[in-house]
C-alpha positions in Angstrom: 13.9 44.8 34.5 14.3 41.4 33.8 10.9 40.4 32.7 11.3 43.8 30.0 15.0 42.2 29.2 13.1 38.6 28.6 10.9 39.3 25.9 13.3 40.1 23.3 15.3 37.2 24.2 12.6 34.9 23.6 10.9 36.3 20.7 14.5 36.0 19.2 14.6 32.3 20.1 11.2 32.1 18.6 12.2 33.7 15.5 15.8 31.5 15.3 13.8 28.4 15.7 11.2 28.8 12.7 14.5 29.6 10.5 15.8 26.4 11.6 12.7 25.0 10.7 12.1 26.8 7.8 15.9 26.0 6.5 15.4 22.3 6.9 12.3 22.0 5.4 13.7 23.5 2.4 17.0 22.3 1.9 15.2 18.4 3.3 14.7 16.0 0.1 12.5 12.9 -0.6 15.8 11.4 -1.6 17.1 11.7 2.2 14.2 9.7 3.5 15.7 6.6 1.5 19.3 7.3 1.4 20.3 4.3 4.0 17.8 2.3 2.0 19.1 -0.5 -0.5 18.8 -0.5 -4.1 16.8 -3.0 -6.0 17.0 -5.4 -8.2 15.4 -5.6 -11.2 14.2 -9.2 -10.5 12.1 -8.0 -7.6 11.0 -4.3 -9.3 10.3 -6.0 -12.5 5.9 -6.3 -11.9 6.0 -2.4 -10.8 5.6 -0.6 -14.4 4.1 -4.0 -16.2 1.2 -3.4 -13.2 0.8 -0.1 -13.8 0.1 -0.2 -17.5 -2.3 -2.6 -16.6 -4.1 0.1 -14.4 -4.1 2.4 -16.6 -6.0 -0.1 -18.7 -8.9 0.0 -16.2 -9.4 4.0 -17.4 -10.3 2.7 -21.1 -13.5 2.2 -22.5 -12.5 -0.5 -25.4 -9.6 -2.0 -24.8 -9.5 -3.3 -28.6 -9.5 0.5 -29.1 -7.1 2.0 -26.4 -6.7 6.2 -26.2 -4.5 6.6 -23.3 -2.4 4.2 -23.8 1.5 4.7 -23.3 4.0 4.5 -25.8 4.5 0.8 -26.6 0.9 0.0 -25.2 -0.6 -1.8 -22.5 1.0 -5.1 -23.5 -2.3 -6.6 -22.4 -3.8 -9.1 -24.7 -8.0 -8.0 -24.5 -8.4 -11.7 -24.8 -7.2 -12.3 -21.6 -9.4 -10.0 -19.6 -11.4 -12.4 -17.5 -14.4 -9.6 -16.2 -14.3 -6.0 -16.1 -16.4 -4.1 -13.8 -17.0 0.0 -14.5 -19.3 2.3 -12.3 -22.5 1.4 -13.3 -21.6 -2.5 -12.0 -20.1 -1.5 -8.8 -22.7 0.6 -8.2 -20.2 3.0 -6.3 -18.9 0.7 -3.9 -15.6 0.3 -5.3 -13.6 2.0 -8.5 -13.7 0.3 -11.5 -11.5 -2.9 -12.0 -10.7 -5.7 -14.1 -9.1 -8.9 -13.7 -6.5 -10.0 -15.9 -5.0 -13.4 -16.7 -1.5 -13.0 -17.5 -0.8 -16.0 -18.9 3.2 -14.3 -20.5 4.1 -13.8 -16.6 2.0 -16.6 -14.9 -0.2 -14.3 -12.7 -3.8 -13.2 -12.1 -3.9 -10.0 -11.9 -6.9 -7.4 -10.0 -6.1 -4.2 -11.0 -8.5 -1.0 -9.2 -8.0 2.6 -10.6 -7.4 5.7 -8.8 -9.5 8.2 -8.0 -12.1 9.9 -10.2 -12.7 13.6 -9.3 -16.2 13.7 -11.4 -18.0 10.4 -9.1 -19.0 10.9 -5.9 -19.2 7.5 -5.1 -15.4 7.3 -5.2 -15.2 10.3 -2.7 -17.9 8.1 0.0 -15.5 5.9 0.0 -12.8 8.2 1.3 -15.4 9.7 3.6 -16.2 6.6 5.0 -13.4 6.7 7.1 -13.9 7.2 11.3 -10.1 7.0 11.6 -9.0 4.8 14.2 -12.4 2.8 15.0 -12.0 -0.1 12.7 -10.0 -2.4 14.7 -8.8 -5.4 11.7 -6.3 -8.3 12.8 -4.9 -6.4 16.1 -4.1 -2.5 14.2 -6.2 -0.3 12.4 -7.2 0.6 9.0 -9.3 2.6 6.9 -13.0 2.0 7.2 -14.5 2.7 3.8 -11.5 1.0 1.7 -11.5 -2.2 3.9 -15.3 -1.7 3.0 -14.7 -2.1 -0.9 -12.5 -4.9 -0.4 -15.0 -6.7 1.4 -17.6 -5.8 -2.1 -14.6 -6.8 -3.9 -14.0 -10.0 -2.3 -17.8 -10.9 -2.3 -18.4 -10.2 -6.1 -15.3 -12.2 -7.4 -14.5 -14.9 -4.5 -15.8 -17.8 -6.8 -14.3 -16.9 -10.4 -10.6 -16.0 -7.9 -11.0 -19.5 -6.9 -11.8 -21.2 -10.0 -8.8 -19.1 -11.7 -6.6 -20.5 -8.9 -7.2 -24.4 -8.7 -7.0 -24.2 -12.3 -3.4 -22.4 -12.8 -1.6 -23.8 -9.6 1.2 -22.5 -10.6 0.5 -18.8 -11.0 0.5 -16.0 -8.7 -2.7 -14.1 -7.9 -1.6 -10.1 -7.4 -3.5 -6.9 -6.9 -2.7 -3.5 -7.8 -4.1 -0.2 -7.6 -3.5 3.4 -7.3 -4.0 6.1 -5.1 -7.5 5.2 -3.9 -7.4 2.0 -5.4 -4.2 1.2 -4.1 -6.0 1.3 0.2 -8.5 -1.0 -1.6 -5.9 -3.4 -3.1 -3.9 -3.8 0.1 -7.4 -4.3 1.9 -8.0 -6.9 -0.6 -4.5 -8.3 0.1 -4.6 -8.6 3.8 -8.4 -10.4 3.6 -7.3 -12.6 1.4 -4.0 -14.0 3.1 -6.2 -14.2 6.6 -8.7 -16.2 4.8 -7.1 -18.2 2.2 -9.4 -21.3 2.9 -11.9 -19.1 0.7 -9.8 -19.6 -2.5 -8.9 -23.3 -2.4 -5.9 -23.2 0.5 -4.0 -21.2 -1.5 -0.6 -20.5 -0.2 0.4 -17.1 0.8 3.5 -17.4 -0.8 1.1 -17.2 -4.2 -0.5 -13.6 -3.1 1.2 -10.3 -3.3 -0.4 -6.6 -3.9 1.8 -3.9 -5.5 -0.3 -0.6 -4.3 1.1 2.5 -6.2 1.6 5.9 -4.9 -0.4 4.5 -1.9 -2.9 5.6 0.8 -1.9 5.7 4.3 -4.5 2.9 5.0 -3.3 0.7 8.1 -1.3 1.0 11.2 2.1 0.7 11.5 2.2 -3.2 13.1 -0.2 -4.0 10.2 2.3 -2.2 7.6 5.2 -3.7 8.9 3.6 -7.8 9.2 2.6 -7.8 5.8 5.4 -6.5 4.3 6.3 -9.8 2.8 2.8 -9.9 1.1 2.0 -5.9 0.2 4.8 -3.7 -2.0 4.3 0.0 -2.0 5.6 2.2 -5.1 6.2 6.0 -4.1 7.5 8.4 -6.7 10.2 11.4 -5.5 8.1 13.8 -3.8 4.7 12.2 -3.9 2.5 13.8 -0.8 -0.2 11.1 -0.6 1.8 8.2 1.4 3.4 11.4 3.7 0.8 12.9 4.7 -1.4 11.5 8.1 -4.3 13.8 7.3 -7.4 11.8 6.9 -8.2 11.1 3.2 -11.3 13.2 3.3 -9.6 16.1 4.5 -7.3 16.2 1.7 -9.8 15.9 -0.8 -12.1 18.5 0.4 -9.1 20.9 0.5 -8.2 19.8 -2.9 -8.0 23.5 -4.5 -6.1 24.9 -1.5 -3.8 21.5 -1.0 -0.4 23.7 -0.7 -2.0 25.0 2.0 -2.9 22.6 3.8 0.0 20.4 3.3 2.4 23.6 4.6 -0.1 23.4 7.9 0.5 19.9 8.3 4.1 19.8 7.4 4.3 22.2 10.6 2.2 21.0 12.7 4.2 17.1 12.2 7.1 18.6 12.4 6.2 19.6 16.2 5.3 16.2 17.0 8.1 13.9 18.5 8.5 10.7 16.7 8.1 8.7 19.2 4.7 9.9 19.8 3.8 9.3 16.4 5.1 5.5 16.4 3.4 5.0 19.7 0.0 6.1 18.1 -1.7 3.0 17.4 -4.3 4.7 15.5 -2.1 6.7 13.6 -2.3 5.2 9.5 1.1 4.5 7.1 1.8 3.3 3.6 1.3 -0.6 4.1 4.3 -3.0 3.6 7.6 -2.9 1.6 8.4 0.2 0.3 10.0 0.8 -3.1 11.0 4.8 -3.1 12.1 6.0 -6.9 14.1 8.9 -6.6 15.0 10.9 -9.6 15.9 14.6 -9.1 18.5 15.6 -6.5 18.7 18.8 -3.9 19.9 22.2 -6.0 19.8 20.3 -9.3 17.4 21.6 -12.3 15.6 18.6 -14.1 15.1 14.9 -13.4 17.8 12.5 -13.4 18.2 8.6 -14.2 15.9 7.4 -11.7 17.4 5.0 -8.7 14.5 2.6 -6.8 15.7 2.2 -3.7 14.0 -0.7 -0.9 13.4 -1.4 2.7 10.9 -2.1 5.3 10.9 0.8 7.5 10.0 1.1 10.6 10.4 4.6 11.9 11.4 7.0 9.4 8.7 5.5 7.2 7.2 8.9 4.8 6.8 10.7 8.2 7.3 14.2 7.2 6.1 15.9 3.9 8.0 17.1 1.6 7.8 21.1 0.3 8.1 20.8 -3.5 6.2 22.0 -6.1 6.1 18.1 -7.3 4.2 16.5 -4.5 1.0 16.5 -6.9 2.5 15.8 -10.0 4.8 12.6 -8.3 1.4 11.4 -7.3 0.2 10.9 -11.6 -0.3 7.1 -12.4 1.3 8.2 -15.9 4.9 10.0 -14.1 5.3 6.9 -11.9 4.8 4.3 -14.8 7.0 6.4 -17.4 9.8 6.5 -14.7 9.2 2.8 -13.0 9.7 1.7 -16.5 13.2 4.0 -17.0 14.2 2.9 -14.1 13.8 -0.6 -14.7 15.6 -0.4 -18.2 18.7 0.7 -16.5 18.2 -1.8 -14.4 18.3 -4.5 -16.5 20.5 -2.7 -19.0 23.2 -2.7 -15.9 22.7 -6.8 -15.2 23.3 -7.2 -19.3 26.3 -5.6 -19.5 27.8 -7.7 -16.4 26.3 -11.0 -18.2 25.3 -12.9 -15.2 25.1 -16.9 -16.2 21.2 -18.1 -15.7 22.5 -20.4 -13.1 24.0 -17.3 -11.5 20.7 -15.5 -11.8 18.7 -18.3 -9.9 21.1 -18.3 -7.2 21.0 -14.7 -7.1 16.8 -15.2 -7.0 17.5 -17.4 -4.1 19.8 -15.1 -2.0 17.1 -12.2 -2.7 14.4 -13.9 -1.2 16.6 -14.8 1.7 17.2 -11.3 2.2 13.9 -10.0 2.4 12.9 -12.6 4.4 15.6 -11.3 6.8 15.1 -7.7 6.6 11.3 -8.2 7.3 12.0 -10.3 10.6 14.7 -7.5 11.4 11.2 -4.8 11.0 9.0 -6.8 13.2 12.1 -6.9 15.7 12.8 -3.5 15.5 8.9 -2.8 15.8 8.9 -4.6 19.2 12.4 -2.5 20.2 10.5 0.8 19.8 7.2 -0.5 21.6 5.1 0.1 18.3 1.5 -1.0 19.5 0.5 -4.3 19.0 3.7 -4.9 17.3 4.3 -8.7 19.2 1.1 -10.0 18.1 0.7 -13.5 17.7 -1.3 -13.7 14.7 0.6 -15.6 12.1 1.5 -13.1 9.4 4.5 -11.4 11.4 5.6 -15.1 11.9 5.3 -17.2 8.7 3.4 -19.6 9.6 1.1 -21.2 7.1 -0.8 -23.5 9.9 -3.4 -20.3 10.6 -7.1 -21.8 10.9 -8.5 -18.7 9.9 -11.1 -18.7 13.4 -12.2 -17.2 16.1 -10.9 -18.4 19.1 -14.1 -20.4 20.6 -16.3 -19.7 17.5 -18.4 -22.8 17.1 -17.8 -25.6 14.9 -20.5 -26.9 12.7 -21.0 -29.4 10.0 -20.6 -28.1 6.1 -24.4 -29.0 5.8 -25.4 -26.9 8.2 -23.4 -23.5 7.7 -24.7 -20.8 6.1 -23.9 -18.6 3.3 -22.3 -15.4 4.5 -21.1 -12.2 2.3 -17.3 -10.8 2.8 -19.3 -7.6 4.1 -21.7 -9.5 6.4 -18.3 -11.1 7.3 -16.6 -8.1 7.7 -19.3 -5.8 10.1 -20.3 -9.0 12.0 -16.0 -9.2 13.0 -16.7 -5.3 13.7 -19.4 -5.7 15.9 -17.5 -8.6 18.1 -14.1 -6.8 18.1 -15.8 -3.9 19.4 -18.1 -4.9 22.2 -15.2 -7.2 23.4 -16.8 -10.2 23.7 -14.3 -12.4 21.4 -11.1 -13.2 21.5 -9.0 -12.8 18.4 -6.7 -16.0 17.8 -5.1 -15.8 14.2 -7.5 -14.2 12.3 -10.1 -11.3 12.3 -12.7 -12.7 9.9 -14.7 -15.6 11.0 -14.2 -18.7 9.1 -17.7 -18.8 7.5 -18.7 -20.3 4.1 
């Protein structure tokens, strides 16, 4: 009699707890994933829509001759495009890029392109994933984007360098979206572990701005180079939310809502602290910048608010049901709004007519700040026992003394080393890291030239 008295009672709590689900997942919000988040400053949000006109530029054929431009332009000066590389130069290795000398803003730019859904080679890339066996600078990240960085890195090292030592004085960033954006934070990471390759160039100099970004490296690796990597999500965008491997998305690409509502379930059942204790499991890399624009019940998209943090947990664990979560994901939504967003902005700071000595000061206390709030991360990282998260290597500590070796990796006379390519570079560090027969000190990536 019991057992027959049971049933009901349990297939009502069943039934209760899927409307519970079901009730938060629909009145649940991008904007309450940021809410306790702070709001930025234009000083610090100022590169986000100037970076992504610039991406946008990599999608034209003539840039003397622009058709997709914005309104207003690229505000690129053709000029000052140092090389440009399109499919037929990559040879599928990597989407197209271009890099830029910004001589207005005092910055070398790289800029990659998103995804193109009519090349193959851009979806081997995705492919070449094997998540969680590509072990890079104690985490993990995705193979076949930490693969095109390493192309990248071996096709432009020497004009990088050159561009460098000859503008000390400028900063040397790289931005992409959506696919490009996994390569550009790739690119980022490399770069500030090997800095010896471009002249000693201080890390301070380097930064990456990856745009509606791919879930590409673990969260100890996300959280360490926060100070280095800035990630730019728009309102409801699925791409940085979703853990499903890249491939799997883009093979599902024409039943997506489907297979976001199966994941969005299936996360939902998994406890956080299972997830943060998965040191395999991939993020959106660095500091985030979340622009939120349209509000729960409200028809229509409001004046956009960036907010700012480096997250820990709570970092764009959970997808969002909205029939945005594609659209957000457009390089031409997230520029239009980043730019809105950044004319209040500055609109706001005019009307309270800060003095210039005011403004420095306020630079000042900014960079303070972050500095702060990313030692607070890589504290709070160790409090929750994220993997790996006390690692010694020098990018959670700031400190700019990193030799860049292996620990007991011979030393030998300039004469006698040998030329080595970033990707020889990168699958000789897999090899060692995997067998376990080295011992990583500061760096992943042997310091070979």
């Amino acid at each position: 009699m019991s057992i027959i008295c049971g049933v009901p009672l349990l297939e009502c709590v069943c039934c209760l707890a899927c409307a519970r689900w079901a009730w938060k997942r629909c009145l649940r919000t991008s904007g309450h994933e940021s809410e306790t988040w702070g709001l930025a400053s234009g000083d610090e949000f100022e590169p986000t829509p100037r970076l992504c006109r610039y991406i946008l530029a990599v999608y034209e054929d003539d840039l003397e001759h622009p058709l997709y431009a914005p309104p207003g332009g690229y505000g690129m000066n053709p000029q000052w495009v140092v090389r440009r590389k399109m499919y037929r130069d990559t040879r599928g290795r990597v989407p197209p890029y271009l890099i830029y000398l910004d001589h207005d803003h005092e910055d070398i730019v790289l800029a990659i392109r998103g995804l193109n859904m009519a090349r193959e080679s851009d979806y081997a890339v995705l492919l070449d994933n094997r998540l969680g066996k590509r072990k890079f600078d104690g985490g993990y990240v995705h193979n076949g984007l930490l693969r095109a960085a390493g192309w990248v890195l071996d096709s432009e090292c020497d004009i990088l360098k050159e561009l460098m030592e000859k503008y000390p004085s400028y900063t040397l960033t790289f931005a992409g979206h959506s696919l490009g954006s996994g390569v550009a934070a790739m690119l980022a990471m490399v770069v500030v572990q090997n800095r010896d390759k471009l002249g000693n160039v201080e890390r301070k100099r380097i930064r990456c701005y990856a745009i509606a970004p791919a879930r590409c490296m673990s969260l100890n690796l996300a959280v360490r180079y926060a100070d280095v990597i800035n990630s730019v999500v728009l309102q409801d965008d699925f791409l940085p939310r979703t853990a499903t491997p890249l491939e799997d998305i883009f093979k599902s690409l024409f039943c997506l809502p489907c297979l976001l509502c199966a994941r969005c379930m299936r996360d939902t059942c998994i406890p956080e602290e299972a997830m943060l204790r998965d040191p395999r499991r991939l993020y959106a890399p660095g500091r985030l910048y979340h622009i939120v624009e349209r509000k729960l019940c409200r028809w229509g998209r409001y004046p956009p608010v960036v907010r700012t943090a480096v997250p820990v947990d709570g970092r764009f664990e959970h997808i969002v049901l909205s029939c945005n979560a594609t659209s957000d994901h457009a390089i031409l939504w997230i520029q239009k709004e980043a730019q809105r967003a950044l004319d209040l902005m500055l609109e706001k700071e005019k009307t309270m007519e800060i003095p210039p000595k005011q403004r420095m000061e306020r630079k000042e206390t900014l960079a303070r700040e972050h500095s702060e709030e990313h030692k607070a991360a890589l504290r709070r990282a160790v409090t929750l026992s994220i993997p790996d998260a006390h690692s010694p290597s020098a990018y959670g500590t700031f400190d700019e003394n990193s030799t860049g070796t292996w620990e007991g990796s011979p030393t030998t006379s300039s004469d006698s080393k040998q030329k080595m390519s970033w990707d020889e570079l990168i699958e000789r560090v897999f090899e060692k890291s995997e067998s376990g027969h080295m011992v990583l000190r500061r760096s992943t990536i042997i310091d070979a030239s």
